[in-house]
Structure formats: structure tokens, C-alpha cells
C-alpha atoms as a printed R data frame, in Angstrom:
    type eleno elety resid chain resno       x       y      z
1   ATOM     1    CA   UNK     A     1   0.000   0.000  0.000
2   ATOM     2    CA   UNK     A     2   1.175   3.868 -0.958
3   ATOM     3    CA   UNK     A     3   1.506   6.414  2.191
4   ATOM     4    CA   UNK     A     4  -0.612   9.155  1.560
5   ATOM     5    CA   UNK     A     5   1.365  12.730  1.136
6   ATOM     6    CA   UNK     A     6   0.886  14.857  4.088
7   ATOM     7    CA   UNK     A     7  -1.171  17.507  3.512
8   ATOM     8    CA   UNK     A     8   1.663  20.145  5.009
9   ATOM     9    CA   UNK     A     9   5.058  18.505  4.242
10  ATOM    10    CA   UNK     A    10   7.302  20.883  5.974
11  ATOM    11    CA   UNK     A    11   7.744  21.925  9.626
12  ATOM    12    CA   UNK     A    12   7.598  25.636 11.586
13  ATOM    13    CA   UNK     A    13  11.287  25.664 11.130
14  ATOM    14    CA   UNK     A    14  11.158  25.117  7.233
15  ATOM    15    CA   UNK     A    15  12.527  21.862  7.414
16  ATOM    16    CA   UNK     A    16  10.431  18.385  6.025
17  ATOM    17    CA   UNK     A    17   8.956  16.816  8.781
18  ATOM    18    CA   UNK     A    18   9.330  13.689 10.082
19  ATOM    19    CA   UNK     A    19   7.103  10.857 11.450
20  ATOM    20    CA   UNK     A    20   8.573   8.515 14.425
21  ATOM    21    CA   UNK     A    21   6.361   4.792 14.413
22  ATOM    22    CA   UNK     A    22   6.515   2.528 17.295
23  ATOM    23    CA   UNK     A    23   5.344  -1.367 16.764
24  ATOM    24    CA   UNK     A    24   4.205  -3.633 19.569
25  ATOM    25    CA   UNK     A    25   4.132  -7.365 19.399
26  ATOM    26    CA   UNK     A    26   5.316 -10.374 20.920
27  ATOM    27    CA   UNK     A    27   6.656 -13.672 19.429
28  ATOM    28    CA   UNK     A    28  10.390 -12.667 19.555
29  ATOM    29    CA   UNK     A    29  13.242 -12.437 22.216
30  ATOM    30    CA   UNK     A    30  14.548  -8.920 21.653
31  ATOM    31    CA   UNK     A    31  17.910 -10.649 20.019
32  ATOM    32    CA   UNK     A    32  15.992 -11.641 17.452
33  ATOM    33    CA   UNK     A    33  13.966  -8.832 17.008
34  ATOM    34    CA   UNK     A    34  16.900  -6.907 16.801
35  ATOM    35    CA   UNK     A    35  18.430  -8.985 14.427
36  ATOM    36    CA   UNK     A    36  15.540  -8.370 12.347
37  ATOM    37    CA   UNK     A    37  15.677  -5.034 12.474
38  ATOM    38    CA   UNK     A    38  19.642  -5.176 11.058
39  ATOM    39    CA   UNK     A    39  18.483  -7.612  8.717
40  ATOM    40    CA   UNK     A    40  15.666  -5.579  6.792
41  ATOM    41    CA   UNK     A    41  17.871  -2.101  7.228
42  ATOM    42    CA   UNK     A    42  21.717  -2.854  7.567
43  ATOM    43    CA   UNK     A    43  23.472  -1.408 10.417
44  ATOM    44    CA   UNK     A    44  24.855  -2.203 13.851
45  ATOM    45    CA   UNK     A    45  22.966  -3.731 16.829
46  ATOM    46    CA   UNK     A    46  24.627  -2.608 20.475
47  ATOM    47    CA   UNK     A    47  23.134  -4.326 23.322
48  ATOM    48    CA   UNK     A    48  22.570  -1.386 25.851
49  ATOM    49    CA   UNK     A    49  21.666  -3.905 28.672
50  ATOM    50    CA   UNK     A    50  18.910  -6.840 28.870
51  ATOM    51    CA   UNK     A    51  15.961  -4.940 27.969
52  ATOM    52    CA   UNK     A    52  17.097  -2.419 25.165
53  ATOM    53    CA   UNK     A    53  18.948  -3.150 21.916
54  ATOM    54    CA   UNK     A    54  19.820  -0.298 19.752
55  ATOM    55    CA   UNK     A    55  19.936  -0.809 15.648
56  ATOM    56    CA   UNK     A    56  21.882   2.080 14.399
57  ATOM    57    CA   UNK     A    57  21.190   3.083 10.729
58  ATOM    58    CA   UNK     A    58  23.025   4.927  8.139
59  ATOM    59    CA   UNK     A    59  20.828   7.246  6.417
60  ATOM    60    CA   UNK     A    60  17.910   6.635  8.885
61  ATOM    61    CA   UNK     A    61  19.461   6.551 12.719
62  ATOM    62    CA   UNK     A    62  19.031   4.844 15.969
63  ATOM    63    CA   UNK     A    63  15.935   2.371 16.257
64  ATOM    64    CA   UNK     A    64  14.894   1.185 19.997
65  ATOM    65    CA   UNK     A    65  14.333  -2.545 20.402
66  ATOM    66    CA   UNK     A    66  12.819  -3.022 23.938
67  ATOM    67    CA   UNK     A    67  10.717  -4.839 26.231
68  ATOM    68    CA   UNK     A    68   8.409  -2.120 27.006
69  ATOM    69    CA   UNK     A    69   8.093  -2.496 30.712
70  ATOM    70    CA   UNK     A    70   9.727   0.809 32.273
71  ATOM    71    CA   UNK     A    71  10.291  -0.831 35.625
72  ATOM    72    CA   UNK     A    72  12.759  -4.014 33.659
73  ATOM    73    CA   UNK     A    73  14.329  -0.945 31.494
74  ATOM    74    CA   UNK     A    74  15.108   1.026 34.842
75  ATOM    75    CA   UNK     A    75  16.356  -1.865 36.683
76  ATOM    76    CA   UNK     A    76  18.491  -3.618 33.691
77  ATOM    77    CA   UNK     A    77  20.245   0.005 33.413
78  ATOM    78    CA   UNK     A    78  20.582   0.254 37.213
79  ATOM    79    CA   UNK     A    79  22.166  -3.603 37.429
80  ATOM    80    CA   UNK     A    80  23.186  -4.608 34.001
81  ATOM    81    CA   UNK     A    81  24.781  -7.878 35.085
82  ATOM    82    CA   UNK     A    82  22.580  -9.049 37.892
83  ATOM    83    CA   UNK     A    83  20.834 -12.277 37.648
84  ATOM    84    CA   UNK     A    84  17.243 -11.340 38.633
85  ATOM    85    CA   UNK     A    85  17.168  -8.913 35.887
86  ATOM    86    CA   UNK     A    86  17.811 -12.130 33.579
87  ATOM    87    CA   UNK     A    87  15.022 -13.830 35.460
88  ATOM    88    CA   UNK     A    88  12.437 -10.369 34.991
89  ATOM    89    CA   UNK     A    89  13.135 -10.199 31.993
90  ATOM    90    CA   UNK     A    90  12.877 -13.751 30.846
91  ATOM    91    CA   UNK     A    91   9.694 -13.621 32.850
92  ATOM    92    CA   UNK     A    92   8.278 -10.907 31.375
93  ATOM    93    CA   UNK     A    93   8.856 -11.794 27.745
94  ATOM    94    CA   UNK     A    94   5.359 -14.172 28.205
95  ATOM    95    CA   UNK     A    95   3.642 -10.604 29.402
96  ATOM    96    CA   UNK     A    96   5.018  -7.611 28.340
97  ATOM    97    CA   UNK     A    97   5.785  -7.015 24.319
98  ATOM    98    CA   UNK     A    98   8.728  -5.994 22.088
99  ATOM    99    CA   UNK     A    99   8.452  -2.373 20.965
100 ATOM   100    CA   UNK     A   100  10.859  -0.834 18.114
101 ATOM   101    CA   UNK     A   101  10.561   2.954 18.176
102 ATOM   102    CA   UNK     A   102  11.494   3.966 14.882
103 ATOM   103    CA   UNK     A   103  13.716   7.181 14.776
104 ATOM   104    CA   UNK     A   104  11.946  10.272 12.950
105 ATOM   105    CA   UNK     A   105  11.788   9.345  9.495
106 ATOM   106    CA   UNK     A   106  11.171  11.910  6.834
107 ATOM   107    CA   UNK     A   107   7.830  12.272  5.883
108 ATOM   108    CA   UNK     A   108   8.243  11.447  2.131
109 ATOM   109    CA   UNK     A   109  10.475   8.334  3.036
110 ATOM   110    CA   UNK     A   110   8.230   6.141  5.031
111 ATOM   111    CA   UNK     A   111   8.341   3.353  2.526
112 ATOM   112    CA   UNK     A   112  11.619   2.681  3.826
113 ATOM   113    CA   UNK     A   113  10.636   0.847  6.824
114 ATOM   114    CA   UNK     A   114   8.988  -1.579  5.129
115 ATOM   115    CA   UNK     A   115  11.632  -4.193  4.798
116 ATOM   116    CA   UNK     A   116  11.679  -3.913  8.751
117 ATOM   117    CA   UNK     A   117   8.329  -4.753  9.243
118 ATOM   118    CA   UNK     A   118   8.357  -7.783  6.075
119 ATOM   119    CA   UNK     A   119  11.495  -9.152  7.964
120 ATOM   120    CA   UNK     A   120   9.997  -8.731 11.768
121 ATOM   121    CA   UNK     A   121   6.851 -10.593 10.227
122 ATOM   122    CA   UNK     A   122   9.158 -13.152  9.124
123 ATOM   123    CA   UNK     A   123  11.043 -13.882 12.151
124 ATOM   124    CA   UNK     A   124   7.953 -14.543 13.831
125 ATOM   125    CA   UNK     A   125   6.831 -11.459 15.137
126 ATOM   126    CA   UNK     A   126   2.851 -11.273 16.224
127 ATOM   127    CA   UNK     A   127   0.708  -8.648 16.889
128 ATOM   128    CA   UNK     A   128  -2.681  -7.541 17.817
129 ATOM   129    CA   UNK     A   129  -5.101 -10.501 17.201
130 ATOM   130    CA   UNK     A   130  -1.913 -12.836 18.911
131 ATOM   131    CA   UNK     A   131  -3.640 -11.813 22.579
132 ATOM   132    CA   UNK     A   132  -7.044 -11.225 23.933
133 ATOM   133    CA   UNK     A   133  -5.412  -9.704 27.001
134 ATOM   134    CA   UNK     A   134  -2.728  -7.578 25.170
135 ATOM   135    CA   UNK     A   135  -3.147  -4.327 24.000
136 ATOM   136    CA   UNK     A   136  -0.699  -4.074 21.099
137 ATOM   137    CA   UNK     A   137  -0.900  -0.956 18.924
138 ATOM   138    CA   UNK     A   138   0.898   1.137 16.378
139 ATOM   139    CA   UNK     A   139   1.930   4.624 17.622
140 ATOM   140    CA   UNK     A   140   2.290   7.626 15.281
141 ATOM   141    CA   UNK     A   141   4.293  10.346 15.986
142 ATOM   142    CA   UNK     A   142   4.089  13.036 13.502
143 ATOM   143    CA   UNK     A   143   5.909  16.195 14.000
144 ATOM   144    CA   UNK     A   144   3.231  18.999 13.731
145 ATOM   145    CA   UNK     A   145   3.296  21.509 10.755
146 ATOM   146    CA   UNK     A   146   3.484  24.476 13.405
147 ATOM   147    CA   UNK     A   147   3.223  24.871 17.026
148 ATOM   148    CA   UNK     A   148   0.955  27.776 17.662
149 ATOM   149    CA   UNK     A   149  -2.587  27.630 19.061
150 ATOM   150    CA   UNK     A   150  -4.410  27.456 15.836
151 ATOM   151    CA   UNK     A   151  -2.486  24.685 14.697
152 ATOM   152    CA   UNK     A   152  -2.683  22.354 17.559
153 ATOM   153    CA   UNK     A   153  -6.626  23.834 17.684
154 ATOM   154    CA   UNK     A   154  -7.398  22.253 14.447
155 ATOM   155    CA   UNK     A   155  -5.748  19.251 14.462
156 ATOM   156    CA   UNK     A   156  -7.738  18.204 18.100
157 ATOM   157    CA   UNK     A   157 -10.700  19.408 16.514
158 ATOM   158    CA   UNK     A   158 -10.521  17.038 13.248
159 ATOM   159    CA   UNK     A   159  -9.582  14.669 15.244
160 ATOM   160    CA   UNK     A   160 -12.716  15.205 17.633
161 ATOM   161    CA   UNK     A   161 -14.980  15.009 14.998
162 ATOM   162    CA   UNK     A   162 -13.759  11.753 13.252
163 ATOM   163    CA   UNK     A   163 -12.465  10.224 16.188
164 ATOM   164    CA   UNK     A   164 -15.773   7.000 16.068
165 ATOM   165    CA   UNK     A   165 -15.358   6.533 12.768
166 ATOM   166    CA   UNK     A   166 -11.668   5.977 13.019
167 ATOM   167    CA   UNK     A   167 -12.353   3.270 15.603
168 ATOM   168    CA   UNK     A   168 -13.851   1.483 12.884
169 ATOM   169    CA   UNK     A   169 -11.692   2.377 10.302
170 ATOM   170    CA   UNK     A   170  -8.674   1.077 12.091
171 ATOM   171    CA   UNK     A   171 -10.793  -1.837 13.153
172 ATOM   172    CA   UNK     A   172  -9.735  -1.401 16.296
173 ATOM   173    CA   UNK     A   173  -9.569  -4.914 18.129
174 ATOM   174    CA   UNK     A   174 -11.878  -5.606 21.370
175 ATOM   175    CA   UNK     A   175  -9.147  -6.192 23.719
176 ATOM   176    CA   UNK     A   176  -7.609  -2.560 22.787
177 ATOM   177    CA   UNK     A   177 -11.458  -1.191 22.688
178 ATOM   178    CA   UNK     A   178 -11.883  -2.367 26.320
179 ATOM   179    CA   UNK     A   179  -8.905  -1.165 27.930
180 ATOM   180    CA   UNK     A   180  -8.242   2.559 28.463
181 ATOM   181    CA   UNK     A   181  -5.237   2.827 26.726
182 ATOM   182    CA   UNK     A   182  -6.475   4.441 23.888
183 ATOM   183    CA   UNK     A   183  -9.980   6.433 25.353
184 ATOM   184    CA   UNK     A   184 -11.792   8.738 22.722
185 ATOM   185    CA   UNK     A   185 -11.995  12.511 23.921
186 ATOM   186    CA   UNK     A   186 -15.194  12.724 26.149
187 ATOM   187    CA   UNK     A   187 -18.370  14.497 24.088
188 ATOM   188    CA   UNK     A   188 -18.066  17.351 26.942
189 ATOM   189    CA   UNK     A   189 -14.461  18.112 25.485
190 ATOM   190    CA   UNK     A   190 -15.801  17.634 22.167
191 ATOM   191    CA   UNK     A   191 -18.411  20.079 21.949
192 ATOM   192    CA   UNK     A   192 -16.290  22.839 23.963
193 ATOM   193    CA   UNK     A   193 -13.657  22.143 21.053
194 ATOM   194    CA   UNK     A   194 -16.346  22.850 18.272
195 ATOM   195    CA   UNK     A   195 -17.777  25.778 20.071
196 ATOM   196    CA   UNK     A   196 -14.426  27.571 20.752
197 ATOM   197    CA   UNK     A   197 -13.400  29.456 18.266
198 ATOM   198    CA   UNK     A   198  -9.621  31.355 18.021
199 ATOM   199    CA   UNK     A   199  -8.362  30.124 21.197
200 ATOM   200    CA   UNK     A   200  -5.142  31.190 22.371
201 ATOM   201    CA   UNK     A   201  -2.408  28.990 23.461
202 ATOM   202    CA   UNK     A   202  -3.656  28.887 27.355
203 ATOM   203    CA   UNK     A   203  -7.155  28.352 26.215
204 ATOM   204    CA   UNK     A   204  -6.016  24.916 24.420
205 ATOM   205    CA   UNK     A   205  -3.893  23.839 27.645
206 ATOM   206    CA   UNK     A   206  -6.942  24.363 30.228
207 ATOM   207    CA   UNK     A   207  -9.284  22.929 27.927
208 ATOM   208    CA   UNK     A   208  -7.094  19.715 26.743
209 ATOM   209    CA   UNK     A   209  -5.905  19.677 31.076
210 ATOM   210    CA   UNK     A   210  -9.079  19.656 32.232
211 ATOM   211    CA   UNK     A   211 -10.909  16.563 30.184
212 ATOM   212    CA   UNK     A   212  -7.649  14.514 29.217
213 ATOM   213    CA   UNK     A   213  -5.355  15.199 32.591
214 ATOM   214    CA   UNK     A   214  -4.239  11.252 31.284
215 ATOM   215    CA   UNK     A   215  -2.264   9.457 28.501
216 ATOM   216    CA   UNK     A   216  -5.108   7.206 27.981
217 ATOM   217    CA   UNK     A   217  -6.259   8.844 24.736
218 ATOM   218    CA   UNK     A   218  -6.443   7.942 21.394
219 ATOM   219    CA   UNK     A   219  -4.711  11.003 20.227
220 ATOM   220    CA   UNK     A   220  -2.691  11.629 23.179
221 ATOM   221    CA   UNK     A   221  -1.384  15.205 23.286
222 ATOM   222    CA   UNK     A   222   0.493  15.996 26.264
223 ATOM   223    CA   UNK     A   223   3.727  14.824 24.708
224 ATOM   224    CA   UNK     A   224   3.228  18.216 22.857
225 ATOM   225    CA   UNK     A   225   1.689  20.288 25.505
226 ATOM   226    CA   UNK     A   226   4.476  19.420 27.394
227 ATOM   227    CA   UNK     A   227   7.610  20.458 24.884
228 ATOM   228    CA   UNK     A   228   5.301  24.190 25.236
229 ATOM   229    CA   UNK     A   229   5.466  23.774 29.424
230 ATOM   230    CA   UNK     A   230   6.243  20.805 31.025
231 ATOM   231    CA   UNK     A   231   5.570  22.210 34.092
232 ATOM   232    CA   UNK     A   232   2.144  23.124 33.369
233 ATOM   233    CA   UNK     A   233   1.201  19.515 32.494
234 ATOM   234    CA   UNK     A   234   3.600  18.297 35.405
235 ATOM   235    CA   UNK     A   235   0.995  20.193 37.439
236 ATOM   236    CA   UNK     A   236  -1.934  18.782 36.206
237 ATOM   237    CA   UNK     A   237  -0.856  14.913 35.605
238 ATOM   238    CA   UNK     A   238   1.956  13.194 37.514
239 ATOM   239    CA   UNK     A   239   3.074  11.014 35.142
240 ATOM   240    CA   UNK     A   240   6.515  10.106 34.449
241 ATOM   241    CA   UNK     A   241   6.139   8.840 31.402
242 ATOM   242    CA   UNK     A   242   5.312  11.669 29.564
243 ATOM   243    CA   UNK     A   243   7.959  12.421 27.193
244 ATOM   244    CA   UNK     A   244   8.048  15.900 26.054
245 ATOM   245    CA   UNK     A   245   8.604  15.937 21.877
246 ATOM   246    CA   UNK     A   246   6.700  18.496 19.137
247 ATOM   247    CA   UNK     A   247   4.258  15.983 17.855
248 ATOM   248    CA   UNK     A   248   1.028  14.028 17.971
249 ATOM   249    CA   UNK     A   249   1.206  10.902 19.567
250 ATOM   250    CA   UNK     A   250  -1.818   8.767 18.160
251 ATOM   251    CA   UNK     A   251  -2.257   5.411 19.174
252 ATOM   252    CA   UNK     A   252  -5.085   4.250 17.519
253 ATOM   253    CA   UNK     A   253  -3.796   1.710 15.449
254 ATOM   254    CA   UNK     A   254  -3.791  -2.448 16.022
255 ATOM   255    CA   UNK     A   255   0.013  -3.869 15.211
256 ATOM   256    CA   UNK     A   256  -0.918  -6.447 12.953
257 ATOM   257    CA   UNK     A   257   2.143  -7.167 12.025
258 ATOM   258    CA   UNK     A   258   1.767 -11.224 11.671
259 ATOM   259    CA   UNK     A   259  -0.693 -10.257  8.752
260 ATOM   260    CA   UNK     A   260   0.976 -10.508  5.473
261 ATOM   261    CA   UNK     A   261  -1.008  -7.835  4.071
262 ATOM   262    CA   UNK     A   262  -0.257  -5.339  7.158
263 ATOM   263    CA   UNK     A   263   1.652  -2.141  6.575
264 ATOM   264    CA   UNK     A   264   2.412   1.206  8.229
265 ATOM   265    CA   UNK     A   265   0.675   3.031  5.382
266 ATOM   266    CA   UNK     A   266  -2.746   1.695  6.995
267 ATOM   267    CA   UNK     A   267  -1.818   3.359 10.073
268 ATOM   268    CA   UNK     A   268  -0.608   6.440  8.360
269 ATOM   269    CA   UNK     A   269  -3.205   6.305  5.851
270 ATOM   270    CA   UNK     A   270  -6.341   7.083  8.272
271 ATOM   271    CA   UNK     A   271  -4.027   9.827  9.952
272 ATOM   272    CA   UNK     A   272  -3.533  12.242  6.911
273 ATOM   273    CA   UNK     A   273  -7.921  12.185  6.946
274 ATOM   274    CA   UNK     A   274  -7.321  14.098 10.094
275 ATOM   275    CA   UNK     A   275  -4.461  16.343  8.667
276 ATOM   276    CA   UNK     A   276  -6.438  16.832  5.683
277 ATOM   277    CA   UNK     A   277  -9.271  17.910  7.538
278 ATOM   278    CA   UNK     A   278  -7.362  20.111  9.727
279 ATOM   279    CA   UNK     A   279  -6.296  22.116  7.081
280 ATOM   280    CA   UNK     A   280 -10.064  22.893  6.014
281 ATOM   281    CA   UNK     A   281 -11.369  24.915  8.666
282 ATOM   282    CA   UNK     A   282 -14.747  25.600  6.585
283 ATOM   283    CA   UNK     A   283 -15.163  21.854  6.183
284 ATOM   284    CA   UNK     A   284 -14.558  21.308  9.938
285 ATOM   285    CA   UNK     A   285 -17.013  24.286 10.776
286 ATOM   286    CA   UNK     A   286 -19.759  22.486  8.774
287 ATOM   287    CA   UNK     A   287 -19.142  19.062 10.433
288 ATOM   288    CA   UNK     A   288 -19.091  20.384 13.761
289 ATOM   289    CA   UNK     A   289 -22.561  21.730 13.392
290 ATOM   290    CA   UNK     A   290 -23.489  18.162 11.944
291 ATOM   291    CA   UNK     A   291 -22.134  16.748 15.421
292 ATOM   292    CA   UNK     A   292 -24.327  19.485 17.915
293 ATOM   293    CA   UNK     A   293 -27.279  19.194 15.853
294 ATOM   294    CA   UNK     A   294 -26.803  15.371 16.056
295 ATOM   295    CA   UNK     A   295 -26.152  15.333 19.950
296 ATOM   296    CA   UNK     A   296 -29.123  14.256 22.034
297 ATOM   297    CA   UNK     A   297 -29.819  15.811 25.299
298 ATOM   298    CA   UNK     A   298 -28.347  13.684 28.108
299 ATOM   299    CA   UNK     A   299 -27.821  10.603 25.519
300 ATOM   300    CA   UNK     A   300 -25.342  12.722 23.270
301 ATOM   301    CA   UNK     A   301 -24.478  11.262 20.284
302 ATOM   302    CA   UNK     A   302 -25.600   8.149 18.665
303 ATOM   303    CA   UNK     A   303 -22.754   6.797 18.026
304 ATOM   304    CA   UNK     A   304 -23.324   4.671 14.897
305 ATOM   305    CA   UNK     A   305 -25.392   6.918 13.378
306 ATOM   306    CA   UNK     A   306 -22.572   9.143 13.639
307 ATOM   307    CA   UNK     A   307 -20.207   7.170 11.843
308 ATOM   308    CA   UNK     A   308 -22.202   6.437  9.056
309 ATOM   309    CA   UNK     A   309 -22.951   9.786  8.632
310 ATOM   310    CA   UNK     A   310 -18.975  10.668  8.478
311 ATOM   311    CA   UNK     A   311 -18.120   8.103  6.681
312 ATOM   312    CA   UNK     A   312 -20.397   9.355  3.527
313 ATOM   313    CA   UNK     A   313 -19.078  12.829  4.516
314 ATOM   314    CA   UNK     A   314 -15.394  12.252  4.234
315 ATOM   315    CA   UNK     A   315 -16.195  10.679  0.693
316 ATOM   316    CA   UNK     A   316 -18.468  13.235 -0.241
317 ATOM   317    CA   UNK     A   317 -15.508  15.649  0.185
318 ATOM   318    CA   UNK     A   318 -12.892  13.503 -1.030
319 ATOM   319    CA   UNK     A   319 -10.780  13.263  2.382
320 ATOM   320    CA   UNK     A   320 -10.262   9.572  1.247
């Protein structure tokens, strides 16, 4: 499958923006993972201790092949050698999945990791459907086009407004539906999103604070709220593992990456709608009087209904 073009393909600093991916799935030790990695994309594997492997690539740089459990990744740095890090982690490895967090990649490049996901899927690698427990995913993290209010603004509110219909266009799987990893914005934020027009920069940060004060959202946006002021978001949600970086961090996605007709581009595919969106405020004006027309007093919306009436939309308007 072709990646979509971005509908902005340069950065507030004039430079082409990038787009960092990170795949969770189980099925490999991370030795092999990594070596499937250096496989598909050359390079070097170091072994930083027994829960992180770095691939470094020329041309691409320095891919993260870990067991995502921060408590093994803290302790394996603390006591690289010790044996009951060898027994966590060997113990974990039944629980906890491999990630690879991709390095920024250039946003007309993505292609390129393809050969790392063909070779991962080879190796063994398996994803979403592998576990009803798990909660495997694809996370997209696109550098935004700007960073003022308007432009983070617009972006939530596309995102607001298609955010049931890309459940189902993602197909998101049950056992990722039912956890709250990856929430949809509540309708209260929703509607105060449509109805606000022109916010400034501490407008978006009460509103966003005050209904999301969690990572648990589908488009999760306090990785960017926090590059503007961590300490305002340090404030409002003590979380640790909030990594401050200038871009969305959507997690929509399922990791099917066991499926041999899986790719990123699916996951960056349903993404650009929302850019594409974003960039037509008119469009996004005449949808969000769809939704509060379409909101039912103390029911709110109806859900499916809702979908089905985006989905013609979208098509209508040739967003896809």
C-alpha cells in the first residue's frame, strides 16, 4: 500500500517533517527482534543492557528494540549484570511485548521501513489478534506543521470530529477497545472544542488539562503540551512517562504485524484524513454543526449513526 502525502510537508522551522512509528508485538526475544531489524535495514545492533537493543542506521538513525516495561528498562540500566534482571526479563517476555521505536523518518520516506516490518513478520513477530489480554498498537508520531494555538486547535478538533469513525476504520480490536489505553476525547471536550473558536495557546492547555489530565487517549497530546510547558502539564498529571517531543502521539492503530497484508501506510493512511481535515477549517465548521445538531440531550451522540454519517461525509468531500 502507498503512504498518503501529508497535507503540510514541511515543519515551523522550514525543514520536512518527520514521522517517528513505534510497533508492539510479541513472538520474539529482543535478540531476534533486533536482528531483524539489522536484517531488513543494515546497520549495527549494540546491546545497551537486557531490555534495550539499539539498531543504528546509516541514512535513517538509531531504532529502539525493547521490552516495554519501564520498571525491567530502569532496573536492567541500574544492574546490568545481575541475575534477577535475567530472570524479569525472561519472565516478562510471556507478558510484556517488544516495541521498536522507529527514529523520525522523513515524511516522504516512510516506505523505507517496510523491509523492517516484512522481515519482523518473518522472524515470527505477532501482533494484535496474537492476545485477547494484550493491548498491542501502532503509535504515530508526527511532528506537527506548526506549534501555535491554531495549529494544535485544528488538528484536536478534526480529530474530535472523526475520532468513532476511526475506531472502525482502524478496526480497532476488542481487547484494545476495552482497555483505556487508547480512550476517545469525552463528548463534553468535544463540543467545547467545536464551540471555541480562536483560542489562544492557554485556552487549548486548560481545555485539553481539564478533560484529558491522562495518557489514555487515542490522540494523546500531552507529549506536545508538554515540549510548550512541562511544568504546566507536570501540574496537572503526575506522570513520568510523559515524554516531552513536538508531535502528535496517536495510538489508535492495532500492530498487525503477523498479517501478510499489514503495513504502516494503513496506520498512516487514516491519519492524513485528520491532517487533511485540519487544514479545512470551513469543512470542519460544517461538520461540527453536523455533530451538535446530532447530539441528544443527556444521551449525546448516537454513536453509529454518527459514523455512518462521516463516513459518507469524508467521501463526499474527497478526504479519502
Amino acid at each position: 500500500m502507498q503512504y498518503r502525502q501529508a497535507p503540510t510537508l514541511n515543519d515551523h522551522k522550514g525543514d520536512e517533517r518527520t514521522v517517528g512509528f513505534e510497533l508492539e508485538f510479541t513472538g520474539l526475544s529482543l535478540s531476534q527482534a533486533s536482528e531483524a531489524v539489522r536484517q531488513a535495514l543494515g546497520g549495527d545492533v549494540t546491546k545497551k543492557h537486557k531490555a534495550l537493543h539499539l539498531v543504528t542506521v546509516d541514512g535513517l538513525g538509531e531504532f529502539h528494540v525493547e521490552l516495554d516495561w519501564s520498571y525491567l528498562k530502569k532496573t536492567a540500566e541500574q544492574n546490568p549484570d545481575a541475575d534477577h534482571v535475567t530472570l524479569l526479563r525472561d519472565a516478562a517476555s510471556l507478558v510484556v511485548p517488544i516495541e521498536v521505536v522507529c527514529p523520525p523518518i522523513p515524511v516522504t520516506v516512510l516506505h523505507k521501513l517496510d523491509p523492517m516490518v516484512r522481515e519482523l513478520r518473518l522472524a515470527g513477530a505477532m501482533g494484535t489478534e496474537d492476545s485477547v489480554l494484550a493491548a498491542f498498537g501502532v503509535h504515530v508520531n508526527a511532528a506537527l506543521p506548526a506549534l501555535d494555538a491554531d495549529t494544535i486547535h485544528r488538528h484536536i478538533k478534526a480529530f474530535s470530529l472523526l475520532q468513532w469513525w476511526l475506531v472502525q476504520a482502524h478496526d480497532v480490536n476488542v481487547s484494545r477497545r476495552i482497555t483505556p489505553y487508547v480512550d476517545l476525547y469525552p463528548e463534553a471536550y468535544v463540543r467545547d472544542i467545536i464551540n471555541t473558536r480562536a483560542p489562544d495557546i492557554d485556552r487549548v492547555f486548560d481545555s485539553y488539562l481539564e478533560h484529558n489530565a491522562t495518557r489514555n487517549r487515542a490522540l494523546d497530546m500531552l507529549p506536545l503540551l508538554a515540549h510548550l510547558d512541562e511544568d504546566r502539564v507536570k501540574k496537572a498529571v503526575d506522570d513520568e512517562r510523559i515524554k516531552a517531543r513536538p508531535t502528535f502521539h496517536y495510538r489508535l492503530s492495532n500492530c498487525s504485524i503477523d498479517d501478510a497484508q499489514w503495513d504502516l501506510a494503513q496506520s498512516w493512511n487514516l491519519w492524513v484524513v485528520v491532517e487533511k481535515l485540519a487544514c479545512q477549517p470551513d469543512l470542519m465548521d460544517q461538520l461540527g454543526k453536523d455533530f451538535i445538531a446530532a447530539s441528544r440531550p443527556l444521551l449525546g451522540i448516537n454513536e453509529q449513526r454518527w459514523i455512518e454519517r462521516v463516513d459518507r461525509w469524508i467521501k463526499d468531500h474527497g478526504l479519502v
